[in-house]
C-alpha positions in Angstrom: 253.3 208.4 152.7 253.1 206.4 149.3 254.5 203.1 151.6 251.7 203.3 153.7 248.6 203.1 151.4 247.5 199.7 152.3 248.4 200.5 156.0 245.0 199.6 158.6 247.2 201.0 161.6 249.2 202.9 162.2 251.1 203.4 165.7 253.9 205.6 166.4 253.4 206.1 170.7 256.3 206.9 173.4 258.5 208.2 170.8 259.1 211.8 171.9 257.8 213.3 168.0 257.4 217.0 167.7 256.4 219.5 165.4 252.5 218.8 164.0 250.8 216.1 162.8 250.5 215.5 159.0 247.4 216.1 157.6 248.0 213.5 154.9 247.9 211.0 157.5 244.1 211.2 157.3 244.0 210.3 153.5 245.2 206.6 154.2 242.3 205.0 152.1 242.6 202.0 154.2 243.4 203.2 158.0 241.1 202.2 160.6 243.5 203.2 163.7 245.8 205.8 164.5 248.2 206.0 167.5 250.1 208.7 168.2 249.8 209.5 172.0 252.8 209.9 174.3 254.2 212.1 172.3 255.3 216.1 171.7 252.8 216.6 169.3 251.9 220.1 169.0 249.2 222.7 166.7 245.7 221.2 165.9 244.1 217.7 165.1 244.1 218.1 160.9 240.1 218.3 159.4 241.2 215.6 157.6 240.9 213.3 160.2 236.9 213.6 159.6 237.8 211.1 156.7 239.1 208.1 158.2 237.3 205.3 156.8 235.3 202.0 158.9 232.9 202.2 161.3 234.7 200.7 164.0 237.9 203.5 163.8 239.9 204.7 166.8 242.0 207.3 167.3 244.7 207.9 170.2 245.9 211.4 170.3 246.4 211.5 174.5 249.5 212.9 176.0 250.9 215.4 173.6 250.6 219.4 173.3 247.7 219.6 170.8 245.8 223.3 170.6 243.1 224.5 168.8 239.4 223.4 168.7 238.6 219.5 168.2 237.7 219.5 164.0 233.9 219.1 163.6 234.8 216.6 160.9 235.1 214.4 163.4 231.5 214.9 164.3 230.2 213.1 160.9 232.7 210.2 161.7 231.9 207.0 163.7 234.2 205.7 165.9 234.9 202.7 168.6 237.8 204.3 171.1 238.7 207.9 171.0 241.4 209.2 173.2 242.5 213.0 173.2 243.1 213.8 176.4 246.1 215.7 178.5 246.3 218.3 175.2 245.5 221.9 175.4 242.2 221.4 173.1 239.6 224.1 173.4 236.0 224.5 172.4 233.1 223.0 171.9 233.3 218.7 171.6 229.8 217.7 172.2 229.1 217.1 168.3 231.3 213.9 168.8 228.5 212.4 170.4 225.1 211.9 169.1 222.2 208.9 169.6 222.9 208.4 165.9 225.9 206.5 166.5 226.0 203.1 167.1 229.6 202.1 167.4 231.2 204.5 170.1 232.5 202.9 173.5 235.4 204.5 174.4 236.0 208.5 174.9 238.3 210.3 177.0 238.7 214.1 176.8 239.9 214.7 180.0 242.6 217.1 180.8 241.9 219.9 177.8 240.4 223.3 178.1 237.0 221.9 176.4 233.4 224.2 176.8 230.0 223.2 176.5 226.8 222.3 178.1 226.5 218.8 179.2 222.8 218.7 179.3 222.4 219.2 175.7 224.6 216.4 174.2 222.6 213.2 173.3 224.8 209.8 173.9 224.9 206.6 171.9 224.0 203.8 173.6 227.1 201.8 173.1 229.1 204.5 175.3 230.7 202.6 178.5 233.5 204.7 178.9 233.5 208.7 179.5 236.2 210.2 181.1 235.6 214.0 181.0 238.0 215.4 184.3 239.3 218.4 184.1 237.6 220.8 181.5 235.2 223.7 181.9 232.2 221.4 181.3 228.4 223.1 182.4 225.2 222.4 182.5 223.5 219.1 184.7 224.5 215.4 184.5 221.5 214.3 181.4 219.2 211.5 182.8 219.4 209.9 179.9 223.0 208.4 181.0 221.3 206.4 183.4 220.5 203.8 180.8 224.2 203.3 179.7 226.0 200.4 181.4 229.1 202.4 182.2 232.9 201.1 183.1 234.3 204.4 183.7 232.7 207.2 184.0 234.4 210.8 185.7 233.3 214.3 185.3 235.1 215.7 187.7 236.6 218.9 188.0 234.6 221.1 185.8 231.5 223.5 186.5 228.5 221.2 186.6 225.6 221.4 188.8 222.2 219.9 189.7 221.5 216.6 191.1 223.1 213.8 189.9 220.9 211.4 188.4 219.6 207.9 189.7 219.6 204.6 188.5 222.0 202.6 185.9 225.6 202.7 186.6 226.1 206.2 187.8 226.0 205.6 191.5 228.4 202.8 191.4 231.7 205.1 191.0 232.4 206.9 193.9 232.8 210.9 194.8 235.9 210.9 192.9 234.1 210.6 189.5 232.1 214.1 190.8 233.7 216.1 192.7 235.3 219.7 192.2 232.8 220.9 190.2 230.3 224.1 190.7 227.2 222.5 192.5 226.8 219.0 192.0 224.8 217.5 194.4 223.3 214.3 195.3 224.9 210.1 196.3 227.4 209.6 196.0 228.3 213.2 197.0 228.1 214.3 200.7 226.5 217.5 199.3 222.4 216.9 199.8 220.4 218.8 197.1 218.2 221.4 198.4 
């Protein structure tokens, strides 16, 4: 790792890697980006990773075999892109969110075995991308996403109910971005709330 000290990015995607991921990759003094998705990564996302430096960091961990729970570390960190979906990650991820945070835009957890209530978690107001499909996410859809301009949003497949909120950009993706969960109701489901 002594090569890569001065390194700002590091990418290593479609490569077929194996085994888990260094922690020591999370000590580079000067990374700001880390790509490692498409691989055969496997074991947990190393609590070092809460140290990356910049404000304006991303992270691609998608597509690989990673287990465990998401390292709150990563809570205190603030981040542009995020992507750790299609892993077998488990737990709680809400604390990667927060109205504190002014630089997050892009977060895709979808695909992982992730648990927690929806209603409670606070969004920055720089989010335009949330792609949360497939998890065992409760609670109601917070009103307070209604004032984000979203480009993607899906929370499909997991077990949220209530009525989904109106105004902003939520009624601009269609059922797809909804559906399969517990009891959602509301445009653009068919499903009228009671």
């Amino acid at each position: 790792m002594a090569q890569w000290v001065t390194t700002s990015l590091f990418s290593n995607t479609y490569n077929s890697l194996t085994g888990p991921i260094p922690s020591s990759l999370g000590l580079l003094p000067k990374l700001t980006g880390l790509r490692l998705d498409r691989n055969k990564l496997m074991g947990p996302i190393p609590d070092t990773f809460g140290q990356f430096k910049g404000n304006d960091f991303y992270l691609y961990l998608s597509h690989n075999q990673l287990s465990g729970k998401i390292p709150s570390s990563l809570g205190s960190k603030e981040f542009t892109y995020v992507d750790l979906s299609r892993n077998k990650l488990e737990g709680d991820a809400s604390f990667l969110f927060g109205s504190g945070k002014t630089t997050v835009q892009h977060v895709d957890l979808s695909r992982n075995l992730l648990e927690f209530e929806l209603s409670k978690v606070e969004f920055p107001k720089s989010l335009i991308y949330l792609d949360l499909n497939h998890n065992t996410i409760s609670g109601t859809i917070p009103p307070g996403l209604t004032v984000l301009e979203f480009q993607q949003f899906n929370v499909s497949y997991n077990m949220l109910c209530g009525k989904i909120p109106v105004g902003g950009s939520l009624q601009k993706f269609d059922y797809s971005a909804y559906f399969h969960n517990r009891c959602l109701c509301g445009a653009p489901l068919d499903q009228k709330c009671k």
